[in-house]
C-alpha positions as YAML, in Angstrom:
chain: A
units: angstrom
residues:
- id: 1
  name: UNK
  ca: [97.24, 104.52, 81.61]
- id: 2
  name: UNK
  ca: [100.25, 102.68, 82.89]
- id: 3
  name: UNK
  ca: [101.76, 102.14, 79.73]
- id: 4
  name: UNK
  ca: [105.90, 102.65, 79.79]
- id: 5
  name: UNK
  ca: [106.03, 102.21, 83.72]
- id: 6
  name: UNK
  ca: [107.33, 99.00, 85.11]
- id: 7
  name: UNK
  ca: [105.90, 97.84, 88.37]
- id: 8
  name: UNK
  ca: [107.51, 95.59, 90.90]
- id: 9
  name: UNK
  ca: [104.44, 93.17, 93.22]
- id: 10
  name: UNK
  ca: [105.64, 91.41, 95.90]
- id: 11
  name: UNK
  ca: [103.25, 88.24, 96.92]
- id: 12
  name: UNK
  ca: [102.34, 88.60, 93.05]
- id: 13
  name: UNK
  ca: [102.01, 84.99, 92.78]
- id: 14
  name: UNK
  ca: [98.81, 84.95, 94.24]
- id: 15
  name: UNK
  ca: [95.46, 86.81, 95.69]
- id: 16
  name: UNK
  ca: [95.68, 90.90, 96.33]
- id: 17
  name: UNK
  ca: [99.00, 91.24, 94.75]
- id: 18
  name: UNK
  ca: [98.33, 88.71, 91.83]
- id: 19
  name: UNK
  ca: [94.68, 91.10, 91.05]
- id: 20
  name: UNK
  ca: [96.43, 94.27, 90.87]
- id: 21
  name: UNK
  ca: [99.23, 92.68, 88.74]
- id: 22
  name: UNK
  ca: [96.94, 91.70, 86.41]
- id: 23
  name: UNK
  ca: [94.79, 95.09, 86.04]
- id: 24
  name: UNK
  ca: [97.93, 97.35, 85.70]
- id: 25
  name: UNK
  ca: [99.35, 94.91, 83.22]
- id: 26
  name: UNK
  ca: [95.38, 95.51, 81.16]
- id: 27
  name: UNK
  ca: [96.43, 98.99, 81.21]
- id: 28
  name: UNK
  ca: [99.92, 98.61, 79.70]
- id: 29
  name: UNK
  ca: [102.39, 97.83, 83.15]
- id: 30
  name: UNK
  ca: [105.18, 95.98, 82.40]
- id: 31
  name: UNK
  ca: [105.19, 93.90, 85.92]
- id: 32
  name: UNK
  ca: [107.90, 91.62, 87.66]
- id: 33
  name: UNK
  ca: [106.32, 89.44, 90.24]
- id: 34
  name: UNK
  ca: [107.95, 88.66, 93.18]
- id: 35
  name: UNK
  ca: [107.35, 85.37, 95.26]
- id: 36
  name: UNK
  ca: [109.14, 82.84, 97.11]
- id: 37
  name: UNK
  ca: [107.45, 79.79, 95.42]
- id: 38
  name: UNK
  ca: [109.12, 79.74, 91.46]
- id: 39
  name: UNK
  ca: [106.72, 77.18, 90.18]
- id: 40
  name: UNK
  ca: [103.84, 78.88, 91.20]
- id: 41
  name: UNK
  ca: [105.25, 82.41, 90.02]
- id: 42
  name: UNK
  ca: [105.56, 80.73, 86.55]
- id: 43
  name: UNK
  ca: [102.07, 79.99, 86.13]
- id: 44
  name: UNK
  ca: [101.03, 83.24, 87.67]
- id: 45
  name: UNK
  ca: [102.56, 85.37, 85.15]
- id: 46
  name: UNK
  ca: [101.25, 83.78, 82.44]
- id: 47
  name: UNK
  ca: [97.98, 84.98, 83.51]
- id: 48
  name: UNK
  ca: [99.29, 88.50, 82.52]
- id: 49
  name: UNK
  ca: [97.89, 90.51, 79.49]
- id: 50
  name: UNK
  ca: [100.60, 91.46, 77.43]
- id: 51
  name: UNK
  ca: [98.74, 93.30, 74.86]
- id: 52
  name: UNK
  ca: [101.01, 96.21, 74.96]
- id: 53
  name: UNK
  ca: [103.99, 93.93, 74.38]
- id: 54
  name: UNK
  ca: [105.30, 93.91, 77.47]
- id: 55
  name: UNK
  ca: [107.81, 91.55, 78.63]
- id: 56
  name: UNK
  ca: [106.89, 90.28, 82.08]
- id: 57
  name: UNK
  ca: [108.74, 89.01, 84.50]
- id: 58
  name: UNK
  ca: [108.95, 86.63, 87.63]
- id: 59
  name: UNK
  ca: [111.83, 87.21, 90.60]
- id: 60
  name: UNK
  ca: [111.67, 83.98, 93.05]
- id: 61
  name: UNK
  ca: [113.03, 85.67, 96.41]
- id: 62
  name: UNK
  ca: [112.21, 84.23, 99.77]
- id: 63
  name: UNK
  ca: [111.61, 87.73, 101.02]
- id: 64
  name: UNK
  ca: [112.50, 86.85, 104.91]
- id: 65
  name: UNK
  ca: [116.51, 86.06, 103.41]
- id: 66
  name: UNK
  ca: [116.53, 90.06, 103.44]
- id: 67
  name: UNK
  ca: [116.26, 90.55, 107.28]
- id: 68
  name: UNK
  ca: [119.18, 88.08, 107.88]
- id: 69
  name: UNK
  ca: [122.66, 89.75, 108.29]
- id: 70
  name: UNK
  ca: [124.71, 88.00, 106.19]
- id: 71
  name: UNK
  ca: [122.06, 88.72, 103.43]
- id: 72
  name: UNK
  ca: [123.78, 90.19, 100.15]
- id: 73
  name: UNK
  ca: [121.43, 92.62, 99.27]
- id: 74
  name: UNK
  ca: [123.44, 93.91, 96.51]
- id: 75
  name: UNK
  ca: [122.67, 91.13, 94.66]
- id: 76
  name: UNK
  ca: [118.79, 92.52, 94.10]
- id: 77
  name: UNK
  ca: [119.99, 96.14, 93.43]
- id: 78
  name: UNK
  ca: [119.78, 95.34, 89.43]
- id: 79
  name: UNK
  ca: [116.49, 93.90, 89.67]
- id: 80
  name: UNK
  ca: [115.16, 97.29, 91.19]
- id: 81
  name: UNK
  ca: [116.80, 99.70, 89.13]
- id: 82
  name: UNK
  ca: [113.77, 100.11, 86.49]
- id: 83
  name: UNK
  ca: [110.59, 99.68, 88.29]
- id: 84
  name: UNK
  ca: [108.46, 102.98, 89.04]
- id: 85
  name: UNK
  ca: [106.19, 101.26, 91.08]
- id: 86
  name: UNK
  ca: [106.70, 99.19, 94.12]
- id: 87
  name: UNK
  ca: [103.35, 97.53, 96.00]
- id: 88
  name: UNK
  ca: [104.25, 95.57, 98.97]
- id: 89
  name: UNK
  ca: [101.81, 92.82, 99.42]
- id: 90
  name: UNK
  ca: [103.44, 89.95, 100.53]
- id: 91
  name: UNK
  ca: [102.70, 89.06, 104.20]
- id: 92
  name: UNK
  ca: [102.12, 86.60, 106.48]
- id: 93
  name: UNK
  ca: [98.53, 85.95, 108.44]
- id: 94
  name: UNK
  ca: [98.65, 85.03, 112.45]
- id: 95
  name: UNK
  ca: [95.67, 84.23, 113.58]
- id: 96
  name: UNK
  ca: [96.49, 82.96, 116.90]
- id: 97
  name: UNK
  ca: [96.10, 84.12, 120.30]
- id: 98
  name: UNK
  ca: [99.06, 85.87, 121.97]
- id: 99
  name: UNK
  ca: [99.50, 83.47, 125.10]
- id: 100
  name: UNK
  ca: [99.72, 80.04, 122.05]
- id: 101
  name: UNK
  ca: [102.18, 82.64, 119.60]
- id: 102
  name: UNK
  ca: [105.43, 81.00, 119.47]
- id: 103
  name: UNK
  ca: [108.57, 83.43, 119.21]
- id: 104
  name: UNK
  ca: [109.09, 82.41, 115.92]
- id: 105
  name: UNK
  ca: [105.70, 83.36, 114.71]
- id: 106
  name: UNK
  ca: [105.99, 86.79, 116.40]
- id: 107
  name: UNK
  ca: [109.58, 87.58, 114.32]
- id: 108
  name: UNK
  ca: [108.48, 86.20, 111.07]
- id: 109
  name: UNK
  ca: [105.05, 88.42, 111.06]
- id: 110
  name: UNK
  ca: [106.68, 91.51, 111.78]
- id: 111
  name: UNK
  ca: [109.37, 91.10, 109.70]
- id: 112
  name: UNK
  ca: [107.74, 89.85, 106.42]
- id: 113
  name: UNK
  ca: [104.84, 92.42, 107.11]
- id: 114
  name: UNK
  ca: [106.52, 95.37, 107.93]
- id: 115
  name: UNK
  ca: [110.64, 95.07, 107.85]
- id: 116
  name: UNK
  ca: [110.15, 93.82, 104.42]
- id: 117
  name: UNK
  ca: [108.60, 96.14, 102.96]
- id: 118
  name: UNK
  ca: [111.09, 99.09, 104.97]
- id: 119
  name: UNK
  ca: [113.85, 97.37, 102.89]
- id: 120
  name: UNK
  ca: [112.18, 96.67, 99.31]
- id: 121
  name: UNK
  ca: [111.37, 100.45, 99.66]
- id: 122
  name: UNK
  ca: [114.92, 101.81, 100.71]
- id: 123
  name: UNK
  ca: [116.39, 99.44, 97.58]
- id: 124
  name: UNK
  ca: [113.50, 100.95, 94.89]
- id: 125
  name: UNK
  ca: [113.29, 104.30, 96.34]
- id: 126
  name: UNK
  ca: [116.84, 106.00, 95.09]
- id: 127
  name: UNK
  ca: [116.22, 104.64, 91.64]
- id: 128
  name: UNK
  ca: [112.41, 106.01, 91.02]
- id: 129
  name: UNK
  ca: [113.34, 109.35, 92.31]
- id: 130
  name: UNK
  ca: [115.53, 109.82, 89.13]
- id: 131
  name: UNK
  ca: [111.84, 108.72, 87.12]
- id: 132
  name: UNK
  ca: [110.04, 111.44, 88.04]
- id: 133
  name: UNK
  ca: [108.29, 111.70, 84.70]
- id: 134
  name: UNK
  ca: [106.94, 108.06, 85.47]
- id: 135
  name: UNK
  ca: [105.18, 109.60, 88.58]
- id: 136
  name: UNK
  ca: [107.19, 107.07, 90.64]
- id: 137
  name: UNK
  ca: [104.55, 105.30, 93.81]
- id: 138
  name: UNK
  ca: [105.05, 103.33, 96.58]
- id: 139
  name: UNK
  ca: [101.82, 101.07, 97.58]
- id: 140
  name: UNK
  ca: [101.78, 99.80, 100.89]
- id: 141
  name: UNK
  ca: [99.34, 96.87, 101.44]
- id: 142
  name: UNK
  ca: [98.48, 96.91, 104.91]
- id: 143
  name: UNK
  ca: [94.72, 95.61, 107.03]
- id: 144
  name: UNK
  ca: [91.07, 97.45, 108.50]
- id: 145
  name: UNK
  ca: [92.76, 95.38, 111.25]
- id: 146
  name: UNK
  ca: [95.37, 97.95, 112.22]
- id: 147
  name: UNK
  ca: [94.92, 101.49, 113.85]
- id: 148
  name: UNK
  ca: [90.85, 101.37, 112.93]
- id: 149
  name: UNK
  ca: [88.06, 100.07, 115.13]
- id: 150
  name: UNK
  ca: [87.47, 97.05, 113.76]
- id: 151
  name: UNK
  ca: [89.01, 94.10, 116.34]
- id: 152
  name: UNK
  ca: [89.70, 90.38, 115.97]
- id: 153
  name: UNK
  ca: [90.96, 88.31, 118.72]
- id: 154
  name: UNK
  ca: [93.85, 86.52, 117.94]
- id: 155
  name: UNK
  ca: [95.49, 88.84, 115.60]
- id: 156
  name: UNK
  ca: [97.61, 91.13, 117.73]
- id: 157
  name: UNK
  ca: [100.55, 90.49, 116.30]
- id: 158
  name: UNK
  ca: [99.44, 90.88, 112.70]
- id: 159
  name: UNK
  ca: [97.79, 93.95, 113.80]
- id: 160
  name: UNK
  ca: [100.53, 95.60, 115.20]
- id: 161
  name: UNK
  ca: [102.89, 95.03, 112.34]
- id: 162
  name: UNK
  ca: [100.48, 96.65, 109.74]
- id: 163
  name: UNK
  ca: [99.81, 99.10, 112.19]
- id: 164
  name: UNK
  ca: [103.71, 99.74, 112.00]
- id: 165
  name: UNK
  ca: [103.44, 100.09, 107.94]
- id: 166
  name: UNK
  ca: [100.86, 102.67, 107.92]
- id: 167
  name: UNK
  ca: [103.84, 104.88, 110.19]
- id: 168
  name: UNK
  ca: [106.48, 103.62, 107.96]
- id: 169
  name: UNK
  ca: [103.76, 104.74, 104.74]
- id: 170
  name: UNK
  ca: [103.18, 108.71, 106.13]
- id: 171
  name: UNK
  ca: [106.82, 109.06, 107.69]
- id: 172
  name: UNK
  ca: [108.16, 107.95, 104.13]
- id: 173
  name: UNK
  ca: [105.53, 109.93, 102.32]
- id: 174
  name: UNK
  ca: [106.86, 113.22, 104.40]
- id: 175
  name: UNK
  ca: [110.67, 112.30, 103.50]
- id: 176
  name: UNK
  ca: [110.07, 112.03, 100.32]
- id: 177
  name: UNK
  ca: [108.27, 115.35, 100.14]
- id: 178
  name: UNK
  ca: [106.83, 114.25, 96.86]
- id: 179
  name: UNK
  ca: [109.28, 112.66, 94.77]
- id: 180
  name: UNK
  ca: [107.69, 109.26, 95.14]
- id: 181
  name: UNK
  ca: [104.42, 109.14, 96.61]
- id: 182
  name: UNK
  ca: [103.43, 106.50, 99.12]
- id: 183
  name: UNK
  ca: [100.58, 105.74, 100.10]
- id: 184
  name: UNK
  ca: [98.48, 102.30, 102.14]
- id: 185
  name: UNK
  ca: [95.31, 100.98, 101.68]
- id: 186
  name: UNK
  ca: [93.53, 99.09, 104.76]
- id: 187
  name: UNK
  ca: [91.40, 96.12, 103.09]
- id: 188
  name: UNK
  ca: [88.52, 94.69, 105.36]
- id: 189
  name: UNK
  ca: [88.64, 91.12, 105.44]
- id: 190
  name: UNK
  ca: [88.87, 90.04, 101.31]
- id: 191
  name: UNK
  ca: [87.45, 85.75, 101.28]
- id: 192
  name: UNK
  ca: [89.83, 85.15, 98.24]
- id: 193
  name: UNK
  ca: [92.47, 85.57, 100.27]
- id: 194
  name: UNK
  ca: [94.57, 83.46, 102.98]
- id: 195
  name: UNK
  ca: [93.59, 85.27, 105.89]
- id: 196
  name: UNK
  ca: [89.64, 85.57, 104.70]
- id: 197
  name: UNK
  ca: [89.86, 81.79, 104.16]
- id: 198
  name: UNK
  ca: [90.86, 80.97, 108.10]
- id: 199
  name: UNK
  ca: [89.32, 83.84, 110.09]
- id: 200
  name: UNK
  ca: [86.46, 83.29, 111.46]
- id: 201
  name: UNK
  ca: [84.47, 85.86, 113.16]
- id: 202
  name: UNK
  ca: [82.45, 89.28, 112.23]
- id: 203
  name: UNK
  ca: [84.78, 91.32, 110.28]
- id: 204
  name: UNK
  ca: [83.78, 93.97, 107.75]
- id: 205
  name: UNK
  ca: [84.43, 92.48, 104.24]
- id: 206
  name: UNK
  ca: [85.70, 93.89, 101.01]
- id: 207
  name: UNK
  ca: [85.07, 92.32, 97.47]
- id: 208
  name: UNK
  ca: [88.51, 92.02, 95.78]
- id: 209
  name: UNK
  ca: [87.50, 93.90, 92.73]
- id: 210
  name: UNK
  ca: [87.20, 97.20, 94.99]
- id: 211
  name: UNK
  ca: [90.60, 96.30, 96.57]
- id: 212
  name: UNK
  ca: [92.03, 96.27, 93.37]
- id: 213
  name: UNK
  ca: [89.89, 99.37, 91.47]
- id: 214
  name: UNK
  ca: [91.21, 101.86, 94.55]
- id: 215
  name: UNK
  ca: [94.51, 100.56, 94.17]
- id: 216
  name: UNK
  ca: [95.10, 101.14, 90.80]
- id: 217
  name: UNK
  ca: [93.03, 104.68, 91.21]
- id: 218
  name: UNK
  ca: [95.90, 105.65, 93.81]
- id: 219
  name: UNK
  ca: [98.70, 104.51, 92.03]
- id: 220
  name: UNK
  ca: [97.78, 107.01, 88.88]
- id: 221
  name: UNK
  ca: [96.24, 109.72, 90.93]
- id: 222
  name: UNK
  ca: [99.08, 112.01, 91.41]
- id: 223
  name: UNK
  ca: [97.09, 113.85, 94.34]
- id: 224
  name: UNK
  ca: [97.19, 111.15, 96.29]
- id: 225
  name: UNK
  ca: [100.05, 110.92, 99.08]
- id: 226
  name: UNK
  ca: [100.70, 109.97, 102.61]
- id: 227
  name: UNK
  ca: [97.47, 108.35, 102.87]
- id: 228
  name: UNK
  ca: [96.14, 105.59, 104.46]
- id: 229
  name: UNK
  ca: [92.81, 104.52, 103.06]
- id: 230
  name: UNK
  ca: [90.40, 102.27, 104.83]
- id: 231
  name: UNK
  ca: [88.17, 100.41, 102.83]
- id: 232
  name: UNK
  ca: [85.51, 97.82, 104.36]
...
């Protein structure tokens, strides 16, 4: 289904990002994983299928570098040129109450969870619009946590940053009018992941299989754009 495209996974090395890797790359993706941790990227994409003889590839970027000022960003514009598909997974997990947040905490959340991803799109965005026979997407990986009614104490912050990429997901989708679809999906809690590992609580829950089935289903569905799909 996905063979020919090249897809670009940010927090590929590990959980969410790692699971959809792996089932685009059964169905013929050629996929670069992006991560900040290089040792753990190289065993990661060795978990790949490369039965359509793809070449895979790993891109060790600590992604809050892109934020900063003085940050080069030309330097990643070749490594963006020939993806079709951009999900933006990485992300960082607060699960702390507002008052005990440090200022630190606060920047770092919203930036890697939602200023991110604003960037990696604007870099990837200009290129896949000239693919428009690869049906170029945009796969925002945001939380049931934001702009639902499902509530956690302590995650405010986190909230409100995902909350910020399912604005940045529609407002995109609209710009676009088409030419790359974008689209979010809001994942209940997922227990193979970092946040379902420390949260504690009653949260709705997701298996990561149907995480990763829906989205795979919206990156081919060409149908599908401006959404933001809830799934708990």
């Amino acid at each position: 289904m996905f063979k020919g495209q090249s897809a670009l996974i940010t927090g590929g090395s590990r959980g969410i990002g790692l699971a959809i890797a792996k089932k685009l790359a059964n169905q013929g993706a050629t996929i670069t994983l992006l991560a900040n941790n290089e040792s753990v990227l190289k065993q990661s994409v060795k978990q790949l299928s490369s039965e359509y003889d793809q070449q895979h590839a790993i891109l060790s970027v600590d992604l809050l570098h892109l934020v900063q000022e003085n940050y080069n960003l030309s330097k990643l514009q070749d490594s963006f040129k020939s993806h079709s598909i951009l999900v933006n997974c990485a992300g960082i997990t607060t699960h702390t109450l507002l008052q005990r947040t440090t200022q630190k905490q606060i920047t770092e959340t919203i930036n890697l969870n939602l200023t991110v991803p604003i960037i990696l799109s604007q870099l990837c965005v200009k290129h896949m619009m000239r693919q428009r026979d690869q049906n170029p997407s945009i796969l925002n990986i945001a939380s049931v946590l934001s702009l639902t009614h499902h509530l956690l104490p302590g995650t405010s912050v986190y909230a409100a940053s995902k909350a910020g990429l399912l604005g940045f997901t529609k407002s995109l989708a609209h710009e676009l009018k088409g030419r790359v679809r974008v689209n979010a999906l809001l994942p209940a809690l997922v227990k193979d992941t970092e946040m379902g590992k420390i949260v504690k609580g009653d949260l709705a829950e997701v298996s990561m299989d149907v995480v990763v089935n829906k989205a795979v289903e919206v990156l081919s569905e060409l149908s599908v754009n401006g959404e933001c799909i809830t799934l708990d």
